[in-house]
N, C-alpha and C positions, 0 to 999 in steps of 0.2 A: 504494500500500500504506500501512499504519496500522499503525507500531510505537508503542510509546513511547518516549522518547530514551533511546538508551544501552540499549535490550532488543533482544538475537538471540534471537529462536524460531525462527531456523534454521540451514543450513546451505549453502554451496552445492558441488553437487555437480556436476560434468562428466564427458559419456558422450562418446567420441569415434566414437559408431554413430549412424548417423542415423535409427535403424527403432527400438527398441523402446524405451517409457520405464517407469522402476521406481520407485516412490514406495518411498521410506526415507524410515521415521517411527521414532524410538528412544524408547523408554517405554512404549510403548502399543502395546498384542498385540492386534493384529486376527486375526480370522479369518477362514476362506476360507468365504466365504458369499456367498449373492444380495444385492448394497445395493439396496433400495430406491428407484428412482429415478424423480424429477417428470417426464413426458414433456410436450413441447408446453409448455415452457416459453420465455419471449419471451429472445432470446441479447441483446437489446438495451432497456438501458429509457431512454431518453431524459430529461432533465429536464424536470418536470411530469407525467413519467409514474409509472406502481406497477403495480405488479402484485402483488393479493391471492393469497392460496395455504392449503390446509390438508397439514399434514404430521403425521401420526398423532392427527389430531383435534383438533391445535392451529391456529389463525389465524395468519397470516405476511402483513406488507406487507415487498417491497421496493422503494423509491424513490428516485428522482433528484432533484437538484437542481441548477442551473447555469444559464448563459446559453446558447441554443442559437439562431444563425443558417441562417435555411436557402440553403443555395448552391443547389440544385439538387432541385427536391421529387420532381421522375420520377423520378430514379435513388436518391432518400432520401437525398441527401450533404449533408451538416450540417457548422456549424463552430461546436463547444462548447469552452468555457470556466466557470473554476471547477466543475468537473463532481465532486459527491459523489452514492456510493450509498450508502441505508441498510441497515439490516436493522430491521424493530419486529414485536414480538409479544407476546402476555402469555400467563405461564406461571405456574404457580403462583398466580393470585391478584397477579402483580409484572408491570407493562409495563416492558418493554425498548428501548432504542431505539438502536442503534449504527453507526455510521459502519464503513465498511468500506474503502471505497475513497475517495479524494481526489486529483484529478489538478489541476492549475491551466489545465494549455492542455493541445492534443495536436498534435503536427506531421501536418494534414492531417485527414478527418474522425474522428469520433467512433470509437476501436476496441474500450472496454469492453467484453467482452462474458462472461455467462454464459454458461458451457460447461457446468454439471452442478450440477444439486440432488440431493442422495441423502445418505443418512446413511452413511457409508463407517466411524467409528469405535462405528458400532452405541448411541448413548446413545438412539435416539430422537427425538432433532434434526438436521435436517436442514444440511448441509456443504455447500459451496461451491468450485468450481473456475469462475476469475472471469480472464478477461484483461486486466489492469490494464496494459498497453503503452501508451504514450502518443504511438506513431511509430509512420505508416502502414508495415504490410510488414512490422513485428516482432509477436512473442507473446510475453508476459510469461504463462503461465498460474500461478495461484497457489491454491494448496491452501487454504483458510478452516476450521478444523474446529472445532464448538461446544466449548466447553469450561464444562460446567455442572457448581458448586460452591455451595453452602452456601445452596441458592435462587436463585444466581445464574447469569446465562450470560450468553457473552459469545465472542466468535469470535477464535479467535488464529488467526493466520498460520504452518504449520508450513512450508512450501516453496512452492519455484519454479520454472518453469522460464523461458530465455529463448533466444530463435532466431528465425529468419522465418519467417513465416508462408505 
């Protein structure tokens, strides 16, 4: 994850049910509506990889970077290091380019993964639910939601959740 130092955008909250999960987001009124969401989207992007995308008729790269050893290529089991993903797009007439996630090592292969692109807070950009875990057998899954302002956009981190996977 990518805070800045000394900034909480969030909260943590513990369910002692093992079945249903309830995103709590405070300030911002969602509503019960269909989110839009990317199908057939890759849950893994490996360093040197991207994946281009349009989402309401906007261009989206997102990309990897890091060292990746391959242990085992039948089964795809890899052993990454320095592992960042980005987000880049241009909006407005302004390219964008932002770091999202930042792992240094991971105990055992690679577990980053996109789990969901969809616009969940309705601005027209598309959100992120991203498993930033860095330990085989755990899920870190962590909520990304665009937050565009004054021309600008940029993705804060509103929650988490963490458990095994």
């Amino acid at each position: 994850m990518v805070d800045q130092s000394g900034e909480k955008t969030g909260m943590l909250v513990k369910v002692n049910s093992p079945d249903t999960s309830i995103l709590l987001i405070s300030g911002m009124p969602l509503k019960n509506r269909p989110v839009k969401q990317l199908q057939s989207f890759p849950a893994i992007i490996l360093p040197g990889e991207k994946k281009d995308f349009k989402y309401n008729d906007s261009a989206y790269r997102i990309y990897a970077t890091g060292q990746t050893k391959v242990i085992d290529s039948a089964s795809k089991n890899y052993e990454v290091t320095a592992y960042k993903l980005f987000i880049e797009t241009t909006l407005n007439h302004h390219h964008y380019i932002q770091l999202l996630v930042d792992i240094p090592s991971f105990e055992g292969p690679l577990h980053t993964a996109i789990k969901f692109v969809g616009d969940i807070d309705n601005d027209g950009i598309p959100d992120f639910i991203i498993d930033t875990s860095n330990y085989y057998g755990s899920d870190n899954s962590t909520l990304f939601l665009s937050q565009p302002s004054k021309g600008n956009v940029s993705y804060t981190i509103v929650g988490e959740t963490t458990g095994t996977a």
